[in-house]
C-alpha positions as a LaTeX table, in Angstrom:
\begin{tabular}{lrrr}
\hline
Residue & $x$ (\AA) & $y$ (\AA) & $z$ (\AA) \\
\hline
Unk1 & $-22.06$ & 8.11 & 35.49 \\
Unk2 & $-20.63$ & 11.01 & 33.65 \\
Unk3 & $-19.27$ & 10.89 & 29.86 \\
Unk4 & $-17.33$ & 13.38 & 28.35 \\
Unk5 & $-17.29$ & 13.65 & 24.63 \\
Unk6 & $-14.88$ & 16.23 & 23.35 \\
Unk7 & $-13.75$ & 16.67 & 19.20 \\
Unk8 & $-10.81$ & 18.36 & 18.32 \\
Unk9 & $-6.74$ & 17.80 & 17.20 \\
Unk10 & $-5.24$ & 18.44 & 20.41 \\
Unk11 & $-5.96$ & 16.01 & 23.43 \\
Unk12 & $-6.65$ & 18.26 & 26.47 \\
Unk13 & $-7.83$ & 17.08 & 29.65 \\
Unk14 & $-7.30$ & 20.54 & 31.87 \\
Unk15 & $-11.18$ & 20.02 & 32.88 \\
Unk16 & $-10.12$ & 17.35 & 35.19 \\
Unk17 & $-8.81$ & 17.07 & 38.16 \\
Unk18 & $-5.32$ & 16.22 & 38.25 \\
Unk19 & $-5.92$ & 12.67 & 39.89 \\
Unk20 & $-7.77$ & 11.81 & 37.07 \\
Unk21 & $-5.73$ & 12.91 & 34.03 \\
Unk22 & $-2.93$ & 10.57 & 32.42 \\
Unk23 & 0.50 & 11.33 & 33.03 \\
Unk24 & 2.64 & 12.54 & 30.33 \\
Unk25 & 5.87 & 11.36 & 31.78 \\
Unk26 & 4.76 & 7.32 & 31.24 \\
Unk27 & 6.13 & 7.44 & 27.66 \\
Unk28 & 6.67 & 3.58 & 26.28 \\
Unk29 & 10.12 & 2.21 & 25.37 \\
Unk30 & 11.68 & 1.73 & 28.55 \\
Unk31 & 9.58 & $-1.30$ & 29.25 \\
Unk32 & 11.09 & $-2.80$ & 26.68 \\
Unk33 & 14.38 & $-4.99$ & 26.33 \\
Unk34 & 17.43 & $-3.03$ & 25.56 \\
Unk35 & 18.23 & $-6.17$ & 23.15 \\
Unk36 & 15.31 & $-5.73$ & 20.82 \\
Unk37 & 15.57 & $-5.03$ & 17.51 \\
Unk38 & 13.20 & $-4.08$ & 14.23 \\
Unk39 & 12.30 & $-7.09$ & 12.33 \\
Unk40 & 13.70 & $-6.69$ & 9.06 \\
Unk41 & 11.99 & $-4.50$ & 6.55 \\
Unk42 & 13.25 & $-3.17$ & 3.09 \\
Unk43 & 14.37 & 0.28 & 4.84 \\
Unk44 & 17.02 & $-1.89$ & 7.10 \\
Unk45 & 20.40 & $-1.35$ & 5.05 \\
Unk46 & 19.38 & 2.06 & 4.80 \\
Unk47 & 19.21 & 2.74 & 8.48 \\
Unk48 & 20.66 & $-0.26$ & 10.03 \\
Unk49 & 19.57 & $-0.57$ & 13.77 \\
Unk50 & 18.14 & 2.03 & 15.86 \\
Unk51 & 17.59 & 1.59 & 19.49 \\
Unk52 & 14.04 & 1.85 & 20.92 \\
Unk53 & 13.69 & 5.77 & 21.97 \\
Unk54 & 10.85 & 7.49 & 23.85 \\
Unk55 & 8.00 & 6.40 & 21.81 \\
Unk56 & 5.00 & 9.46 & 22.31 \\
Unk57 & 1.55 & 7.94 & 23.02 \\
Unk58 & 0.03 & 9.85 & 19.68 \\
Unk59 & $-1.89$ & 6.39 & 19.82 \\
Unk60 & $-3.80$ & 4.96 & 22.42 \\
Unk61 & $-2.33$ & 1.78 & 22.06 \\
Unk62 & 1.00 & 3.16 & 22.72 \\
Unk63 & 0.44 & 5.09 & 26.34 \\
Unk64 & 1.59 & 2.90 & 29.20 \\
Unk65 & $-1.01$ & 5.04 & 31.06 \\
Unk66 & $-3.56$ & 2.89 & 29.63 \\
Unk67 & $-4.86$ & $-0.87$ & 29.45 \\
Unk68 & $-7.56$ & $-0.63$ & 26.44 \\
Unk69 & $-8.36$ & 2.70 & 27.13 \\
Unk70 & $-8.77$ & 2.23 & 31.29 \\
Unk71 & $-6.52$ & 4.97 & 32.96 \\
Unk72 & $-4.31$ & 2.32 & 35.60 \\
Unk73 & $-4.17$ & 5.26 & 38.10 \\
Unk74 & $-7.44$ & 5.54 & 38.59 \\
Unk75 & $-9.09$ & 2.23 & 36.57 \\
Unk76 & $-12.63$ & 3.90 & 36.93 \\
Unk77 & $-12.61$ & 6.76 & 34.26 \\
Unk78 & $-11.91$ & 5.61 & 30.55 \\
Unk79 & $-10.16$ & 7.64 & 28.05 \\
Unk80 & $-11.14$ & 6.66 & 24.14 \\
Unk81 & $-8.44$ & 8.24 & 22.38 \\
Unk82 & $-7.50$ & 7.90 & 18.92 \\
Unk83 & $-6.71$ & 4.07 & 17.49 \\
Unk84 & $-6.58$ & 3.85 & 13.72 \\
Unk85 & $-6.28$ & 6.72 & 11.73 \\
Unk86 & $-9.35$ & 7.32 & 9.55 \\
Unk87 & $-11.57$ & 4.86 & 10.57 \\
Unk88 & $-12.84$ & 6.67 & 13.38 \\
Unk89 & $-16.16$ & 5.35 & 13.65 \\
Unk90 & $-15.25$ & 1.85 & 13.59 \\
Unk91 & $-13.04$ & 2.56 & 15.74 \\
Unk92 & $-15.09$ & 4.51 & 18.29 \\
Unk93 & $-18.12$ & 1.83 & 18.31 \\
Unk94 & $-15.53$ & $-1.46$ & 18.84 \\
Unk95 & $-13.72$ & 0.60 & 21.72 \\
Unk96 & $-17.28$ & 1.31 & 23.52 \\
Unk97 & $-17.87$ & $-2.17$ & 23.57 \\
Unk98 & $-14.22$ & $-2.76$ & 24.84 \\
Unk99 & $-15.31$ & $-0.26$ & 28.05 \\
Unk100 & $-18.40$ & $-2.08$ & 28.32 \\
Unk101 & $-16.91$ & $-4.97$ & 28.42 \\
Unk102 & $-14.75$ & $-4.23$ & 30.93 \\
Unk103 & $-17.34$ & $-1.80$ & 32.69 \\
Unk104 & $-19.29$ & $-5.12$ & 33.26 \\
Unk105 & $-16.37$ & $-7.42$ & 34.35 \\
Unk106 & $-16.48$ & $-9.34$ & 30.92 \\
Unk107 & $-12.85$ & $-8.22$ & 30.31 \\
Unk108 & $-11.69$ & $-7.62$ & 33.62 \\
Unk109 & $-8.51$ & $-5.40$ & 34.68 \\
Unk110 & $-5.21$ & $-7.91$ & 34.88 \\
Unk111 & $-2.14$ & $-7.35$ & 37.62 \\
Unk112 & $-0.11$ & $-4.71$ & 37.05 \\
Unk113 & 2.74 & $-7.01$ & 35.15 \\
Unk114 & 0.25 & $-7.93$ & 32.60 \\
Unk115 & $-0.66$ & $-5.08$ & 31.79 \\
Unk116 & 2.52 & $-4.33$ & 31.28 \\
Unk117 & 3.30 & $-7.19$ & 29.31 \\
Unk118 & 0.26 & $-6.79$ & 27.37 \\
Unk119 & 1.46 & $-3.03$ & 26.19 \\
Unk120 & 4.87 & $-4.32$ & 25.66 \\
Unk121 & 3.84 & $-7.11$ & 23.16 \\
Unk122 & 1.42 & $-4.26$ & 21.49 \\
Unk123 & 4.55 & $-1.73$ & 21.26 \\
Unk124 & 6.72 & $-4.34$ & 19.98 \\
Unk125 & 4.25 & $-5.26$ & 17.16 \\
Unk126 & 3.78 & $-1.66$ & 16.29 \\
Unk127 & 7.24 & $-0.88$ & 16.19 \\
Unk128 & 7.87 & $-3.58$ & 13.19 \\
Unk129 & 6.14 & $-0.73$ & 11.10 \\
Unk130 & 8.68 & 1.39 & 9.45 \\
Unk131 & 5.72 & 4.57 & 9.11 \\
Unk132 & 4.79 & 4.37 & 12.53 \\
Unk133 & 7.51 & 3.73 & 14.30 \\
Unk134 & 8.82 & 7.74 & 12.53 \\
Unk135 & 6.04 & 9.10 & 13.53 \\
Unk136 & 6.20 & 8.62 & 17.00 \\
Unk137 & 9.82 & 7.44 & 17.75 \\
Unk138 & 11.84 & 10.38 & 17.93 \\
Unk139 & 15.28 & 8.44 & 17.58 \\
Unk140 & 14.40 & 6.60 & 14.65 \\
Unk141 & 12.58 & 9.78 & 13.08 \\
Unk142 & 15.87 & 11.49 & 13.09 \\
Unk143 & 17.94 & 8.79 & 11.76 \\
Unk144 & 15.02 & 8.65 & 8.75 \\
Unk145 & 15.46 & 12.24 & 8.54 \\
Unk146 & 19.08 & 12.11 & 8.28 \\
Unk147 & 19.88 & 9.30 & 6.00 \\
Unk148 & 16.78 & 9.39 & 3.55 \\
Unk149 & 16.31 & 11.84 & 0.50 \\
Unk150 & 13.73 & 13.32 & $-1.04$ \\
Unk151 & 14.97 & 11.67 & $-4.27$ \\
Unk152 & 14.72 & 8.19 & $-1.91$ \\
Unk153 & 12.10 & 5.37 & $-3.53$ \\
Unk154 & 10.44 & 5.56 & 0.55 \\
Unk155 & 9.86 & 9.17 & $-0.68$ \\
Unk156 & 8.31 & 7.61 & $-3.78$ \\
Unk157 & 4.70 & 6.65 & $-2.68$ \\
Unk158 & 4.41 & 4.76 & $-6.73$ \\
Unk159 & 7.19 & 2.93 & $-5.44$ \\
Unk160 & 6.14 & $-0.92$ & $-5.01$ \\
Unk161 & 8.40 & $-0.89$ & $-1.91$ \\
Unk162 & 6.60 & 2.42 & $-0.20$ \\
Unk163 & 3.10 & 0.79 & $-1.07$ \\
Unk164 & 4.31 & $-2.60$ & 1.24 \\
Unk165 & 5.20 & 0.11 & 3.89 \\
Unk166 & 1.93 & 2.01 & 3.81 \\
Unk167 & $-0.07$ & $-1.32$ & 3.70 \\
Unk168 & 2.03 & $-2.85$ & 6.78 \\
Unk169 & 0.77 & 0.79 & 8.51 \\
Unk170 & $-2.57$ & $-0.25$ & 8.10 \\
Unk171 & $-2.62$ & $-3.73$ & 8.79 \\
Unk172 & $-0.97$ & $-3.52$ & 12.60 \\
Unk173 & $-3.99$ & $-0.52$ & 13.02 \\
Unk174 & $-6.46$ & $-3.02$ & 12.24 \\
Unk175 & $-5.12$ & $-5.80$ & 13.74 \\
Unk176 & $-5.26$ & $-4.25$ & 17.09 \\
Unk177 & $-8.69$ & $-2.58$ & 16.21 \\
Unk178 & $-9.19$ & $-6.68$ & 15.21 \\
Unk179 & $-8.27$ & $-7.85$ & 18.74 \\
Unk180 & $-10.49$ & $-5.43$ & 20.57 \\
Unk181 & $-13.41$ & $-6.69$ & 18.56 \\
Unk182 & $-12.91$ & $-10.15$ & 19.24 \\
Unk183 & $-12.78$ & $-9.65$ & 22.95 \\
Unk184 & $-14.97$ & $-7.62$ & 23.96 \\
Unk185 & $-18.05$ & $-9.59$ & 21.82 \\
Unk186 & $-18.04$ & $-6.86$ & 19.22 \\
Unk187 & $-20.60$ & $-8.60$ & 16.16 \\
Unk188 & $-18.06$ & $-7.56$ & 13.09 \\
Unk189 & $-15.23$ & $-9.55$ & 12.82 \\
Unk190 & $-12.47$ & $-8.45$ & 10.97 \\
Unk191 & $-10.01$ & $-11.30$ & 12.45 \\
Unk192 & $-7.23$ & $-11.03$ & 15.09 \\
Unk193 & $-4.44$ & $-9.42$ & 16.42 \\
Unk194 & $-2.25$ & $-12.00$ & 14.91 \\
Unk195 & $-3.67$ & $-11.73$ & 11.17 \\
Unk196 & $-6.80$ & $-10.06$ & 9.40 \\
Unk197 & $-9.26$ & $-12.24$ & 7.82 \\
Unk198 & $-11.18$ & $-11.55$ & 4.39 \\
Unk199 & $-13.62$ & $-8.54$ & 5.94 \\
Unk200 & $-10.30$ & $-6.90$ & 7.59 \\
Unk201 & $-8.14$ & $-6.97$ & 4.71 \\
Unk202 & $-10.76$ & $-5.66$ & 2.43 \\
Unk203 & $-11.12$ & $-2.44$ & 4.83 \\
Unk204 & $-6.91$ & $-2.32$ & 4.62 \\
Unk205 & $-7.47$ & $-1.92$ & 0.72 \\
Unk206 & $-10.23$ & 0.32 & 0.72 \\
Unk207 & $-7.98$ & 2.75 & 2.68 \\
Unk208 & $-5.38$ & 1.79 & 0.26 \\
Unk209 & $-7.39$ & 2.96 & $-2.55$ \\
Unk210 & $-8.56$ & 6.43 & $-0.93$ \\
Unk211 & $-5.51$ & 7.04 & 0.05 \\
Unk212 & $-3.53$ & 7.00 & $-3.06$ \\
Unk213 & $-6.52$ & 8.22 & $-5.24$ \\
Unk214 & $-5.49$ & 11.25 & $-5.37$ \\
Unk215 & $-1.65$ & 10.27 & $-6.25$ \\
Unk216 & $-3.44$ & 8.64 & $-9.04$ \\
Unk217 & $-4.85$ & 11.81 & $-10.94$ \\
Unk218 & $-2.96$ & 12.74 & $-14.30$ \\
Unk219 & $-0.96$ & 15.61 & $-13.76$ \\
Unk220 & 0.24 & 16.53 & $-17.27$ \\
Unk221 & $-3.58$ & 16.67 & $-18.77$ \\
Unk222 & $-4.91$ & 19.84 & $-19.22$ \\
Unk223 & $-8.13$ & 19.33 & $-19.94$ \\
Unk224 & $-8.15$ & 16.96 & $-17.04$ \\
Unk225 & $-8.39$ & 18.91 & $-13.61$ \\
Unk226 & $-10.24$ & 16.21 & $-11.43$ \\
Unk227 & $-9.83$ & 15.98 & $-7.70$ \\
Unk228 & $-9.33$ & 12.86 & $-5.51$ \\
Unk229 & $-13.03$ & 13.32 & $-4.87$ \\
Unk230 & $-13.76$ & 12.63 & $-8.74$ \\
Unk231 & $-11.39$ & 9.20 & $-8.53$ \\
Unk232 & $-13.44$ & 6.23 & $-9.32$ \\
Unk233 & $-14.67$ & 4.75 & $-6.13$ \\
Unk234 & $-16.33$ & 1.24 & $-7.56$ \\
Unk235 & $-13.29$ & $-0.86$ & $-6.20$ \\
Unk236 & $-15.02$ & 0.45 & $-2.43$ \\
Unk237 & $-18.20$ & $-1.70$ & $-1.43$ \\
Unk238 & $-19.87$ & $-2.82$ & 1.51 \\
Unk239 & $-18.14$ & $-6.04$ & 3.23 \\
Unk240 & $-21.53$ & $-6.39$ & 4.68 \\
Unk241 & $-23.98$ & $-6.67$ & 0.88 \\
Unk242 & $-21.53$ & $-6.22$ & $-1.85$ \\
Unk243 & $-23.02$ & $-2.88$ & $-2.68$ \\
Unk244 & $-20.34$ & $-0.66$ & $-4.69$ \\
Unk245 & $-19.77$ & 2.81 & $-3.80$ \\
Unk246 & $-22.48$ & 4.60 & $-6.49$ \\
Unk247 & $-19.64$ & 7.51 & $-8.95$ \\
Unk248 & $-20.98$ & 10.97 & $-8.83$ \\
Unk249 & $-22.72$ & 11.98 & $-11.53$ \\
Unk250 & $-20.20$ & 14.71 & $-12.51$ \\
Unk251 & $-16.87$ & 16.77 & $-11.44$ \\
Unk252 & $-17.95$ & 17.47 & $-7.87$ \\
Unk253 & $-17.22$ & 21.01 & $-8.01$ \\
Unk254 & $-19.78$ & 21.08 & $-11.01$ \\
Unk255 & $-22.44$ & 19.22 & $-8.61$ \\
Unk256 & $-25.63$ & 21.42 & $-8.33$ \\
Unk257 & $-28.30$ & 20.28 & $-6.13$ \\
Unk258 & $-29.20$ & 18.37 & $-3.03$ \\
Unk259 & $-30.80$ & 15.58 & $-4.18$ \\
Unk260 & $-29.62$ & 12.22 & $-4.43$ \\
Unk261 & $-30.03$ & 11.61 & $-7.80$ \\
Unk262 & $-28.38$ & 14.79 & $-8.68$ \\
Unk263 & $-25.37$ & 14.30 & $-7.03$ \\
Unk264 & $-24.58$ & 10.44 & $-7.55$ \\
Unk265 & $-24.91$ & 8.51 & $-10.70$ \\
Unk266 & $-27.50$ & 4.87 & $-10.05$ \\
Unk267 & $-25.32$ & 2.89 & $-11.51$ \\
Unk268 & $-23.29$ & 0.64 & $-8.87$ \\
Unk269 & $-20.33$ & $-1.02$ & $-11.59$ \\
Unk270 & $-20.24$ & $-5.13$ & $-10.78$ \\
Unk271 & $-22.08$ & $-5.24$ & $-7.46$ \\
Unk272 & $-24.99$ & $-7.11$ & $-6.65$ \\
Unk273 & $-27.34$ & $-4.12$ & $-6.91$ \\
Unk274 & $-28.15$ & $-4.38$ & $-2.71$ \\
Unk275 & $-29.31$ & $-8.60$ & $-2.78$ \\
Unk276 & $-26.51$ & $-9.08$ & 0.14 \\
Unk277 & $-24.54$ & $-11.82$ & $-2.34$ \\
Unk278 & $-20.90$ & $-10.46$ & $-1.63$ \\
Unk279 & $-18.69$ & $-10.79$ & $-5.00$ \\
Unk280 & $-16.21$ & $-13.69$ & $-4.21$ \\
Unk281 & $-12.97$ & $-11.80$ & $-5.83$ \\
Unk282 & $-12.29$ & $-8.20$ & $-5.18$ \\
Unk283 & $-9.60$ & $-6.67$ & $-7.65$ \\
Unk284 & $-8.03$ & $-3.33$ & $-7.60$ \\
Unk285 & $-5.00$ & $-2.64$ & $-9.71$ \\
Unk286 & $-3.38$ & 0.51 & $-9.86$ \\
Unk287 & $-1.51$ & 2.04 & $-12.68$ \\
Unk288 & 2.37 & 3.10 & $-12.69$ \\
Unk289 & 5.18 & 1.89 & $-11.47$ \\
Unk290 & 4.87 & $-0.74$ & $-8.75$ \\
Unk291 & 1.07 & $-1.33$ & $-8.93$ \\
Unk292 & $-0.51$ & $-2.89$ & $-6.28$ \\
Unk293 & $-2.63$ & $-5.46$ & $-7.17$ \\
Unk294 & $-4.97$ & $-6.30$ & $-4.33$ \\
Unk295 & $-7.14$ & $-9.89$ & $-4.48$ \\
Unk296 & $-10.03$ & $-10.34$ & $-1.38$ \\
Unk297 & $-12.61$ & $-13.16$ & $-1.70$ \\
Unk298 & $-15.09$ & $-12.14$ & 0.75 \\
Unk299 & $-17.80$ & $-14.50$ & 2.38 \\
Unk300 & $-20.30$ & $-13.84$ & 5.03 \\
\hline
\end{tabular}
């Protein structure tokens, strides 16, 4: 057996053979009902309804090419292409247990309309999700485009309405990620493709919270010139001891050294100092206008 690891932002497969590469031309959408429409989301009155266009596989979950990464062409070569943005390596180790599970006949390949039922339930799901659904559905990109502003509250990321957005974004990328890990036998579970349990939501957050850190910085202080890399990172911890993510000891462009205790500061804020008792309620509010308050009781 032969495995290919390539790095890089553009997907390119010219290295192999042509009977072995996916086919750009199966682009999802048309397998779906001409009826459907979005669910209802707080963007809807905006942009009323927009039909279903040729949604790009940017995610492996969306190519019809696919079942769980298996190219249906040719089911013996497996592609592991990206799933959830920025959680790459959870990501990567589930979906190698989803080949091996499959590899081994634990998750074995289903009849062609399965499959395609299978990605068409997925799509569906995905769709729901006002961010994704611009990013790789060119129709309803344009009609965001088109109809919202710059001076828009979607545009406003402080906006309590933006942060339910951003948070549905993550939550369908881990609830697939959720359903992989349940069957293929992965150990962490982070719950299902139907809702996230305690683990999975915490992991939703902690994205939450590194992604708006640096949207969080005070702009109008001039003695205050941090970076998202000086935000405070306590409200992160390990879903697996409790352990809080340790501050660094200074500005990290003023970090000299290579040492551990040089660069981060010992002290680890309210967790459990590494005795594996996980804190039972996990609190992060953010400041401004339509804070997101965040509450995750976590037991293992």
């Amino acid at each position: 057996d032969t495995v290919i690891y390539c790095t890089g932002y553009d997907c390119n497969f010219s290295m192999l053979d042509e009977s072995l590469r996916p086919q750009s031309s199966r682009a999802q959408g048309a397998h779906v009902d001409k009826g459907w429409k979005m669910s209802e989301n707080a963007l809807s009155r905006d942009l009323g309804h927009v039909p279903l266009g040729s949604v790009s596989p940017e995610f492996a979950f969306l190519d019809q090419n696919f079942y769980r990464g298996r190219l249906r062409s040719n089911p013996s070569i497996f592609f592991m292409l990206e799933s959830v943005h920025e959680e790459h390596l959870l990501a990567l180790d589930v979906t190698a247990w989803l080949f091996l599970a499959q590899i081994t006949g634990d998750l074995p390949l289903p009849a062609d309309c399965e499959i395609n039922q299978f990605n068409r339930e997925t799509l569906i799901e995905a769709m729901d999700s006002p961010l994704l659904r611009r990013q790789v559905d060119p129709a309803y990109r344009a009609k965001w485009e088109n109809t919202i502003r710059v001076d828009h509250w979607a545009e406003d990321r402080s906006d309590c309405r933006t942060r339910d957005m951003i948070w549905n974004l993550w939550d369908i990328q881990y609830r697939i990620l959720a359903r992989d890990a349940l069957d293929s036998g992965y150990p962490l579970g982070i719950g299902s493709f139907d809702t996230l349990n305690e683990r999975g939501q915490a992991l939703v957050s902690f994205n939450m919270i590194t992604d708006y850190a640096r949207y969080e910085l005070d702009e109008g202080s001039s003695e205050n010139w941090d970076t998202f890399r000086d935000c405070d990172p306590s409200r992160c911890y390990s879903i697996f001891t409790g352990q809080r993510a340790s501050p660094l000891k200074r500005q990290w462009l003023d970090l000299d050294g290579s040492e551990l205790e040089e660069i981060v500061d010992g002290e680890t804020g309210d967790g459990d100092g590494g005795t594996g008792i996980i804190p039972e309620i996990f609190m992060a509010d953010m400041a401004g206008p339509g804070s997101l308050s965040l509450q995750v009781g976590l037991q293992v």
